[in-house]
C-alpha positions as CSV (number, residue, x, y, z in Angstrom):
1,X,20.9,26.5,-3.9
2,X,21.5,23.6,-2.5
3,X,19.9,24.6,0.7
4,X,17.1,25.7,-0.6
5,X,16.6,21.8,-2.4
6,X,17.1,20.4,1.0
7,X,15.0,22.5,2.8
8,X,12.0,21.7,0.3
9,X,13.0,17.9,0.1
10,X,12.8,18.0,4.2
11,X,9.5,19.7,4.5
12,X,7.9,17.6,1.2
13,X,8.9,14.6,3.9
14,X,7.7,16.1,7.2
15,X,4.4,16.6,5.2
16,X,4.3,13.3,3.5
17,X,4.6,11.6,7.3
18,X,1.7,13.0,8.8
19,X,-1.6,11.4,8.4
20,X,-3.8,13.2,6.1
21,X,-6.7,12.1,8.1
22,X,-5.9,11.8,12.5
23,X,-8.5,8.8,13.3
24,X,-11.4,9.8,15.5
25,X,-12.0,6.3,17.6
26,X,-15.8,7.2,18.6
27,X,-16.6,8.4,15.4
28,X,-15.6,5.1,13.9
29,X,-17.7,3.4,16.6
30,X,-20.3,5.6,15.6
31,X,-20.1,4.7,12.2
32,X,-20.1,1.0,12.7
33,X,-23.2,0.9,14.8
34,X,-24.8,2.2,11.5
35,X,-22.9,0.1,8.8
36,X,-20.8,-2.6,10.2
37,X,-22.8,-4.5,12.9
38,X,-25.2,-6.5,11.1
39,X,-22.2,-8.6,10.1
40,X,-19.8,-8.1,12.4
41,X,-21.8,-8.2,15.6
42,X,-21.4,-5.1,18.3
43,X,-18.1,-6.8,19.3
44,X,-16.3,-7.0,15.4
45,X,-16.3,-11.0,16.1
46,X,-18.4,-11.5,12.9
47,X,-19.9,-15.0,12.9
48,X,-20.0,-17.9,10.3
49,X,-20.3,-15.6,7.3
50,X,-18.9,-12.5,8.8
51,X,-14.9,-12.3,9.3
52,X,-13.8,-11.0,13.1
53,X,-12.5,-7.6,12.2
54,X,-11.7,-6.8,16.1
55,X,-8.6,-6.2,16.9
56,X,-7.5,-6.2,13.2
57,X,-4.6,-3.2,12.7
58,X,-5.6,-0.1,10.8
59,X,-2.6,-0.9,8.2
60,X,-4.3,-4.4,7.2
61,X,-8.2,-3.0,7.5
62,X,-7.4,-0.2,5.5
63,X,-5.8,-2.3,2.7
64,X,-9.0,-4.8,3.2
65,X,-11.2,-1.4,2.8
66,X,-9.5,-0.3,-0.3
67,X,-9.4,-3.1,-2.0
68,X,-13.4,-3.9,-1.8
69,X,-13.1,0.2,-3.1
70,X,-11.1,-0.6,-6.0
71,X,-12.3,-3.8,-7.2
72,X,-9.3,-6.1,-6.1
73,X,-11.4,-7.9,-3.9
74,X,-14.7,-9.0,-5.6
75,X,-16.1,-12.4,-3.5
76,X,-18.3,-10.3,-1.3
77,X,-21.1,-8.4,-3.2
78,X,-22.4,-6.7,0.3
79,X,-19.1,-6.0,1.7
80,X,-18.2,-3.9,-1.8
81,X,-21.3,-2.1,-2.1
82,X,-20.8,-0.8,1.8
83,X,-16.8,-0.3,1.2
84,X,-17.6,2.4,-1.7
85,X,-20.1,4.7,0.6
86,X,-17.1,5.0,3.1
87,X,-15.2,8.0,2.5
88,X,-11.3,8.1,3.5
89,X,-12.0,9.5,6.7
90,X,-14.6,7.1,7.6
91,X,-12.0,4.1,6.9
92,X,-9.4,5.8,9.2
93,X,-11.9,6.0,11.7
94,X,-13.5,2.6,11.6
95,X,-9.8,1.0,11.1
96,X,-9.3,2.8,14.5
97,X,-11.9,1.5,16.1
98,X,-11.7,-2.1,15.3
99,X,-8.1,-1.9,16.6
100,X,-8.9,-1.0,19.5
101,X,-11.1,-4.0,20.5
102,X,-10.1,-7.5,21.7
């Protein structure tokens, strides 16, 4: 029996670990040229209202993404109203995208 426990507590892990969601880097560029750059700029440097978001890691833009989602963030009226049309897969992808530019 207690194989059987460790066996299922081993694989609940394994599939806790792995992404639900494997960023797609173009996609998130994609998505960006149609939601993000009007702020942001084409480079994610943002300006004197808009925050540079390029280079930012995924773990921190994602947090930043769910938190205009859920309401913990609430100073940016534009920024929450884009934040709830983006799916989980399109925060993934965007989060991968900014990260990879300098």
């Amino acid at each position: 029996m207690n194989r059987l426990m460790l066996s299922a507590l081993l694989a609940a892990c394994t599939a806790l670990a792995v992404p639900a969601h494997a960023a797609d880097v173009a996609a998130g560029k994609a998505k960006a040229e149609d939601s993000c750059v009007d702020c942001h700029g084409d480079d994610g440097k943002g300006d004197d209202e808009s925050p540079d978001i390029a280079g930012m890691s995924v773990e921190k833009f994602t947090k930043a993404m769910q938190e205009f989602q859920n309401g913990t963030r609430t100073k940016n009226a534009k920024m929450i109203k884009e934040a709830k049309k983006l799916s989980a897969a399109d925060v993934a992808n965007l989060a991968a995208y900014y990260a990879t530019l300098k």
